[in-house]
C-alpha positions in Angstrom: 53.0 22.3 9.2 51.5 18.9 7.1 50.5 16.9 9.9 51.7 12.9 8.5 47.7 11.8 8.7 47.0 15.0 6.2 50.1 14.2 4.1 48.4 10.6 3.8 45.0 11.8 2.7 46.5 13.9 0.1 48.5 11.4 -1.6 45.7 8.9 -1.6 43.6 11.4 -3.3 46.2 11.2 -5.7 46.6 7.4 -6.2 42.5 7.4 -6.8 42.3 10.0 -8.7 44.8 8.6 -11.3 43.4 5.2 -11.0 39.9 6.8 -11.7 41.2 7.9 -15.3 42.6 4.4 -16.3 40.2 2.7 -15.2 37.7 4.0 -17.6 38.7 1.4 -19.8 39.5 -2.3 -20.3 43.3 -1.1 -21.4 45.2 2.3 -21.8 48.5 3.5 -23.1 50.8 4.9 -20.6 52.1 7.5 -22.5 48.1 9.0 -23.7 47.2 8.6 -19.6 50.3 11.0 -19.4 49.2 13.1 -21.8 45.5 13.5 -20.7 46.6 13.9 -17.3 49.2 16.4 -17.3 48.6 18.0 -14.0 49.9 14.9 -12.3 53.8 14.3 -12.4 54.8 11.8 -15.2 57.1 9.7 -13.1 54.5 9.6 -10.6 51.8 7.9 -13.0 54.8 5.7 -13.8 55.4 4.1 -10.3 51.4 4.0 -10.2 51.2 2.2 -13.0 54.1 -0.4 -12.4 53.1 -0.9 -9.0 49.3 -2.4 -10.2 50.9 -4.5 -12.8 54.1 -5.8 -10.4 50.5 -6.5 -7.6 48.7 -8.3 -10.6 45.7 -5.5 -11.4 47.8 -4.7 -14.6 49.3 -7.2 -17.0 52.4 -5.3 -19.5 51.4 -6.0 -23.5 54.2 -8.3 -24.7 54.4 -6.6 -27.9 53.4 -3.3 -27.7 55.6 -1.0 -25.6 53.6 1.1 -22.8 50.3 -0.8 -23.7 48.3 -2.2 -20.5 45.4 -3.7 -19.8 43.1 -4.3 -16.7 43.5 -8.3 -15.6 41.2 -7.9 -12.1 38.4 -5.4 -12.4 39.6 -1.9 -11.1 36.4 -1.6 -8.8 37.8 -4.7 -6.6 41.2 -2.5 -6.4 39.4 -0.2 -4.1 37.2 -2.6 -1.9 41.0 -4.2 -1.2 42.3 -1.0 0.3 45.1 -1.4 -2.1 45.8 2.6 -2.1 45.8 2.7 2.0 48.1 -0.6 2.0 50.8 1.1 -0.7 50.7 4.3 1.4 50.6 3.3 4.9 53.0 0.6 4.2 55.8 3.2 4.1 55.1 4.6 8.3 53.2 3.6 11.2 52.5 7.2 11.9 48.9 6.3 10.5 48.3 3.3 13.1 46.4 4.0 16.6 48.6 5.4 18.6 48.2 2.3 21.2 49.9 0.3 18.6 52.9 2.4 18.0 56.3 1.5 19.0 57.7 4.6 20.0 54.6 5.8 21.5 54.0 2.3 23.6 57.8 2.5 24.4 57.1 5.9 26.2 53.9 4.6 27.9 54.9 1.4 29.1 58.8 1.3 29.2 61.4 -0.4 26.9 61.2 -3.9 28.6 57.4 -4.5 28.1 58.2 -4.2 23.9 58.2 -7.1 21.5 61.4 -7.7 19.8 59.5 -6.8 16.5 58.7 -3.7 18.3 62.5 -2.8 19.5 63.1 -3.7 15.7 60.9 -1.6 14.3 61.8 1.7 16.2 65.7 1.3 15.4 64.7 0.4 11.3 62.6 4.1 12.0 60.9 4.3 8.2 59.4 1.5 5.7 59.3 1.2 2.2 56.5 0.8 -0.5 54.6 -1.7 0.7 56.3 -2.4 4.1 56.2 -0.8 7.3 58.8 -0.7 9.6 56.9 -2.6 12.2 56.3 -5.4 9.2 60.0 -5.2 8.6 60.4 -5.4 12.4 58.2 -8.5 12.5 59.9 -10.3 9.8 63.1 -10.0 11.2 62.0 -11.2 14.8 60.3 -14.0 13.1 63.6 -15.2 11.3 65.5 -14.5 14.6 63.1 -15.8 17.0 64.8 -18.7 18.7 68.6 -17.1 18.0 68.3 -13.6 18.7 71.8 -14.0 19.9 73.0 -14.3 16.2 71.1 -11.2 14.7 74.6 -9.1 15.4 76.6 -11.3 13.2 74.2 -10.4 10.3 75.4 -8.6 7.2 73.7 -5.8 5.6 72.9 -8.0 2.3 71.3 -11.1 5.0 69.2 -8.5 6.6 68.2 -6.8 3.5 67.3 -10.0 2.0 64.7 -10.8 4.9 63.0 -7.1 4.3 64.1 -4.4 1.4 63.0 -1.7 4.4 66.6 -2.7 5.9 69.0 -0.5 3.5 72.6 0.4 5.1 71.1 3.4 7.0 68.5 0.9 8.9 71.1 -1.7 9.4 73.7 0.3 10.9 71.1 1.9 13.4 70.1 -1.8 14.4 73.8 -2.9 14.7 74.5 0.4 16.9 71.5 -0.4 19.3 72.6 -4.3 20.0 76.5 -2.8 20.3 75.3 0.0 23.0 73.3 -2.0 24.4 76.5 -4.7 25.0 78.6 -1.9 26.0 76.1 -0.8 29.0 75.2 -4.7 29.7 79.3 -5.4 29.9 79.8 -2.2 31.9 76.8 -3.0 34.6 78.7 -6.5 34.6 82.3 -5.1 35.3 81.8 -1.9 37.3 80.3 -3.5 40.6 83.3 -4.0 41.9 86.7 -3.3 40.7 88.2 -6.6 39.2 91.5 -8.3 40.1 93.8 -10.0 38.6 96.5 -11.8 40.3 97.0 -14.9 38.5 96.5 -16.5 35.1 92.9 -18.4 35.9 91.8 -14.3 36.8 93.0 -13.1 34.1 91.2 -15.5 31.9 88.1 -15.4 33.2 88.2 -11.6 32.9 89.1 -12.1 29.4 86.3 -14.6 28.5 83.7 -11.9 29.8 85.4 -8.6 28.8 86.9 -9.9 25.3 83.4 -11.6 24.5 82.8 -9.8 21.2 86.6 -10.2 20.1 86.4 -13.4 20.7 83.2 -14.3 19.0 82.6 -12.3 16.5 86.0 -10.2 15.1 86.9 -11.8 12.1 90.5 -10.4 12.5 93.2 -10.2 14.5 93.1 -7.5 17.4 95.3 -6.8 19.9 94.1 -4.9 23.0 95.8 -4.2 26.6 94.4 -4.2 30.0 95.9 -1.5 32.5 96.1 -2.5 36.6 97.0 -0.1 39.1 99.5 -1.0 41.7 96.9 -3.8 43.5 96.6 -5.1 40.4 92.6 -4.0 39.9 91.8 -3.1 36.5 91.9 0.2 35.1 90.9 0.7 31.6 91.4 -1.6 28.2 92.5 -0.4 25.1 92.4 -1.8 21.0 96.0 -1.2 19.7 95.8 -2.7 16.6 93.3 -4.7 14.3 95.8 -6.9 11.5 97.5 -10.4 12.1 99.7 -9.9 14.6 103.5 -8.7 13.9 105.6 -6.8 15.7 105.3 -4.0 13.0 101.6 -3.4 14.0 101.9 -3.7 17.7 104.8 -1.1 18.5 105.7 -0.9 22.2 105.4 3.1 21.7 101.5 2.4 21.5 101.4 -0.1 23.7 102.9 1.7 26.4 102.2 5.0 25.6 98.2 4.1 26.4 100.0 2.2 29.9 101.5 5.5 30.7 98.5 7.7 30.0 96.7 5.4 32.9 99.7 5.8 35.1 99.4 1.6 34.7 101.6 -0.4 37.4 101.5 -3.7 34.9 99.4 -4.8 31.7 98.0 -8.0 30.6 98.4 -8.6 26.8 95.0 -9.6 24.7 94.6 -10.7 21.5 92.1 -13.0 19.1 92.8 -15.6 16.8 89.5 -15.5 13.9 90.7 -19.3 13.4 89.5 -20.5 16.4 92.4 -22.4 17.2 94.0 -20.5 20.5 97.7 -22.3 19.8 100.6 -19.3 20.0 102.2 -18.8 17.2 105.8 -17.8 17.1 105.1 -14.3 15.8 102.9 -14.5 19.0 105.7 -15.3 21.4 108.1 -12.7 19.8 106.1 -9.6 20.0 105.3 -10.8 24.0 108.9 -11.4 24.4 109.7 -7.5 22.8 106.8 -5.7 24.8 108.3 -7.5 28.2 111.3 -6.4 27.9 110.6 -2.7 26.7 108.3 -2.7 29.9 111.4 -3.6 31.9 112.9 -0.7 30.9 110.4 2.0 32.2 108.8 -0.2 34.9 105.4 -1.0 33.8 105.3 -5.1 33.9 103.8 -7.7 31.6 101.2 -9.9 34.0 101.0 -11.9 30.6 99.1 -12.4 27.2 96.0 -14.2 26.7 94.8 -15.5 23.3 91.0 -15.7 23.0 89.2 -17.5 20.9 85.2 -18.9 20.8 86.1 -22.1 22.3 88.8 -21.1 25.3 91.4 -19.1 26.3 94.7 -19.3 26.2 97.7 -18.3 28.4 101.3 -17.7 27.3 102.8 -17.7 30.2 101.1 -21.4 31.0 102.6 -22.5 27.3 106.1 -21.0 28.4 
């Protein structure tokens, strides 16, 4: 097996040994270079070549197609390190070991990493001309002083900050910062088990579980809270995502996830995207439906809280 510092000193041998042959003169055709150089892959002297002109060692004849010419001299190109930068731009695989993520992760322990570092190991691989770690750093630097905004970032914001972010290295980042959540909320809600016996419980539960919903859903969900017979939380469950109607939110789901816990009562939870945490009168109506379908196979309503960024809000307080 290639180890990745062998696979480097291969290619590089290729970069130079392609540069070598253009650089013999002060400008070249591409598709003669092709042609005198036919062991190397066509597409491969391609990139080469666009890659010198798009860094400024090449300027593109305006009128004849495939005609370049040298504007730096091609002996600086290698004092630069150009070759190593293009190559090792794309992993960090070639970088002492001491300054690896992964490998300082497993040293020293997640919590002693930079958030460039944490970055970089969940973005995993560059692209020309940009490491991971560099596309790790550059995203820490734009996030620095609101790291607690980089999970509402879209796929097109994050790509626009480094071009190593694609939709495999975005998702990866949004799965780490929504596991990581899920443990944090779970360490917060599993020390002891939580109670709710009136409305100013229930809505501080909801303002720490229902955190995400609240902040950042930008629709309408509708979740349940299960309590046992003391009223102590069991589990939660997402019933529907949609604005809110009584089509969406059938009482067969609602209470067929009540049932599964062997629920005594639920509490009712459900965002408004708006921000504004009035009840509507769709709102009221499918409370009103799931109350009295709870009647009938004895699994109570405690009530239904409406969550939004800025507060909570009780319908059984607006009743």
């Amino acid at each position: 097996m290639v180890k990745p510092s062998q696979q480097i000193a291969q290619r590089m041998a290729r970069y130079q040994s392609l540069i070598e042959v253009i650089a013999e003169e002060p400008f070249f055709e591409l598709i003669k270079v092709k042609e005198r150089y036919e062991q190397e892959h066509p597409r491969f002297i391609t990139r080469v070549v666009n890659q010198l002109a798009a860094d400024g060692w090449l300027i593109k004849d305006k009128e004849m197609v495939g005609l370049y010419r040298w504007h730096r001299e091609p002996q600086e190109l290698m004092q630069t390190g150009w070759i190593k930068q293009k190559l090792c731009g794309l992993t960090v695989t070639s970088a002492p070991a001491g300054d690896r993520p992964r490998e300082r992760l497993l040293e020293f322990g997640a919590a002693q990493l930079k958030s460039s570092e944490l970055l970089a190991i969940l973005i995993r691989s560059g692209r020309q001309g940009e490491s991971a770690v560099q596309a790790g750093q550059r995203v820490a630097e734009v996030y620095k002083d609101k790291i607690e905004r980089l999970p509402e970032a879209s796929p097109s914001e994050l790509k626009e900050i480094s071009a190593a972010i694609a939709n495999t290295a975005y998702c990866q980042i949004m799965a780490g910062i929504e596991l990581g959540r899920r443990i944090a909320e779970a360490k917060s809600t599993n020390k002891a088990p939580v109670k709710i016996t009136c409305t100013a419980n229930a809505i501080a539960y909801c303002e720490t579980r229902f955190n995400r919903l609240a902040h950042d859903s930008s629709k309408e969900e509708f979740h349940i809270v299960t309590l046992d017979t003391k009223n102590q939380v069991i589990d939660t469950h997402q019933i529907s995502v949609g604005i809110l109607d009584a089509s969406l939110v059938h009482p067969r789901e609602v209470y067929r996830a009540a049932i599964k816990d062997a629920a005594s009562s639920i509490l009712l939870v459900h965002n408004h995207p708006s921000g504004d945490p009035t009840p509507s009168r769709e709102d009221h109506a499918v409370t009103e439906r799931l109350e009295e379908c709870g009647k009938l196979i004895g699994i109570r309503v405690l009530d239904h809280i409406i969550v939004t960024p800025f507060r909570c809000v009780s319908l059984r307080e607006c009743n």
